[in-house]
C-alpha positions in Angstrom: -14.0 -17.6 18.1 -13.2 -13.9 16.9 -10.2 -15.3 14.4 -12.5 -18.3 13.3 -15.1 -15.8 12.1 -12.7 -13.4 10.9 -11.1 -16.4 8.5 -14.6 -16.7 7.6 -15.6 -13.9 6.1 -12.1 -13.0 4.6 -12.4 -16.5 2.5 -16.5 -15.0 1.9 -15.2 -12.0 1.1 -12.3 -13.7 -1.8 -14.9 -15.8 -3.2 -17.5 -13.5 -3.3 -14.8 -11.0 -5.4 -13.7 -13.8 -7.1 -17.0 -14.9 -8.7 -17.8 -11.3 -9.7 -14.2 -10.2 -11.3 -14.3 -13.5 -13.5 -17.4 -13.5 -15.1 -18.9 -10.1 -15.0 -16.7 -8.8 -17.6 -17.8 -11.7 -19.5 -21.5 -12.5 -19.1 -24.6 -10.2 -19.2 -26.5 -11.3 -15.7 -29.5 -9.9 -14.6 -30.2 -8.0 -18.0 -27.2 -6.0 -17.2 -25.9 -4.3 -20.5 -22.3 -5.4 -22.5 -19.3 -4.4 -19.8 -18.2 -1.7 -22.1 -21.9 -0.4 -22.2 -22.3 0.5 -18.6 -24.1 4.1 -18.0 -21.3 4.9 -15.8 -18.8 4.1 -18.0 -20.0 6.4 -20.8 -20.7 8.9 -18.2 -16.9 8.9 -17.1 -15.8 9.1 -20.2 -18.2 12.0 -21.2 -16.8 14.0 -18.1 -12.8 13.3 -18.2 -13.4 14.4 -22.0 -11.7 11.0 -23.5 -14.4 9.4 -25.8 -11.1 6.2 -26.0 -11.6 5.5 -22.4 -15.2 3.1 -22.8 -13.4 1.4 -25.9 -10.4 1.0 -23.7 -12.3 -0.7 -20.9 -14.7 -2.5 -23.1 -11.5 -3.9 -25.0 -10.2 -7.8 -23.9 -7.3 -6.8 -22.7 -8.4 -5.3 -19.7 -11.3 -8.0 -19.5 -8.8 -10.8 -19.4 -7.1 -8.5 -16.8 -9.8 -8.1 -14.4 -10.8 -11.8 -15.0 -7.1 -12.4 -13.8 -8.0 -10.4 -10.1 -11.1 -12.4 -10.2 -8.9 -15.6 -10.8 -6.1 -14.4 -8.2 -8.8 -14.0 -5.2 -10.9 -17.1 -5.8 -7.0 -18.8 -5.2 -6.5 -17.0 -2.4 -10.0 -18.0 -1.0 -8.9 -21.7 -2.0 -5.4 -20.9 0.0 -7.0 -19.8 3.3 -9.6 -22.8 2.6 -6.9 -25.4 2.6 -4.9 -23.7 5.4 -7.8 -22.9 7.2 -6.8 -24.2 11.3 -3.0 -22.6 10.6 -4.4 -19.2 10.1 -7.1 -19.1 13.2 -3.8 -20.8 15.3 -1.7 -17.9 14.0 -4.2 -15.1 14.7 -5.1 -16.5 18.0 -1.5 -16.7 19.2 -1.3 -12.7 17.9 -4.3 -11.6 19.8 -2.6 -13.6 23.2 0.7 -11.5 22.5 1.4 -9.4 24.6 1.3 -5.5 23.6 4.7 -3.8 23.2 6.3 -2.3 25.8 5.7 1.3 25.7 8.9 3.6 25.7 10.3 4.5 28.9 11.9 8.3 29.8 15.2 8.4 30.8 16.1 9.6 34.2 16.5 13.7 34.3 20.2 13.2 35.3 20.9 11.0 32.4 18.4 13.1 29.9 20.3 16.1 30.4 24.1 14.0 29.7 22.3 13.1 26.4 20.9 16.9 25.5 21.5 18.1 22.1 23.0 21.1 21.0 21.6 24.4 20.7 20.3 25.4 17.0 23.0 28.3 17.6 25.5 25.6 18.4 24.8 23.9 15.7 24.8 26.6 12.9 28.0 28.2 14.4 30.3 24.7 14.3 28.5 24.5 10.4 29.7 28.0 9.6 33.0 27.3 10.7 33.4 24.2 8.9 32.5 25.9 5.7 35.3 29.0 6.6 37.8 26.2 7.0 37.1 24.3 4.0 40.0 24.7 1.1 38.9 24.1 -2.9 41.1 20.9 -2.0 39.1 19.6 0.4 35.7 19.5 -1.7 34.2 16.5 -2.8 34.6 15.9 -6.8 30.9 16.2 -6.9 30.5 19.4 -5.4 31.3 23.2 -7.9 34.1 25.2 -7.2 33.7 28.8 -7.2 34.8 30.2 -10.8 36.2 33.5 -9.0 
């Protein structure tokens, strides 16, 4: 019942966004001022100091743009609409999964057969590698020393 509802509201949810990003840029509802005429708009532009930025939003470039969101959730409201029983069968069948299997510890005998070497062990056998190395032996992308 969970995943039906969930589906639900997720296909609300795209229409709802839908409906709003395609026409809002576009029509005036409620007595709602011009979208490049929004109070927060100016007020944004007033306090990054770019005066461009309202005539940049207000322009139909990014109108058509956010018309396109708009357009791109009411299809995927229409895509979950259409494929409505597939995704509630494939969210049930992921809440009956079983969890992952949490990591087990190895044994202490095999743990300490696996240990790591020292940071001292480490840095030594790097230090010696570097001793050893010839100019030969360096990569073509690495400097020589000029000296």
């Amino acid at each position: 019942m969970s995943s039906r509802l969930t589906v639900i509201f997720y296909i609300i949810l795209c229409l709802e966004a839908g409906l709003v990003l395609t026409f809002l840029p576009w029509v005036h509802p409620f007595g709602l001022g011009d979208w490049g005429d929004n109070f927060f708009l100016l007020y944004a532009s007033q306090k990054i100091g770019l005066r461009g930025f309202q005539h940049f939003i207000s322009s139909g470039w990014v109108r058509g743009a956010v018309t396109g969101l708009g357009l791109l959730n009411l299809c995927m409201a229409f895509w979950e609409i259409a494929n409505f029983r597939r995704t509630v069968r494939d969210l049930q069948a992921q809440e009956q999964r079983p969890p992952a299997e949490p990591r087990t510890e190895l044994h202490a005998e095999t743990r300490s057969d696996l240990s790591a070497p020292s940071f001292e062990e480490t840095h030594a056998a790097d230090v010696n590698d570097v001793r050893t190395q010839t100019p030969g032996d360096l990569s073509r992308h690495e400097r020589r020393n000029d000296g």
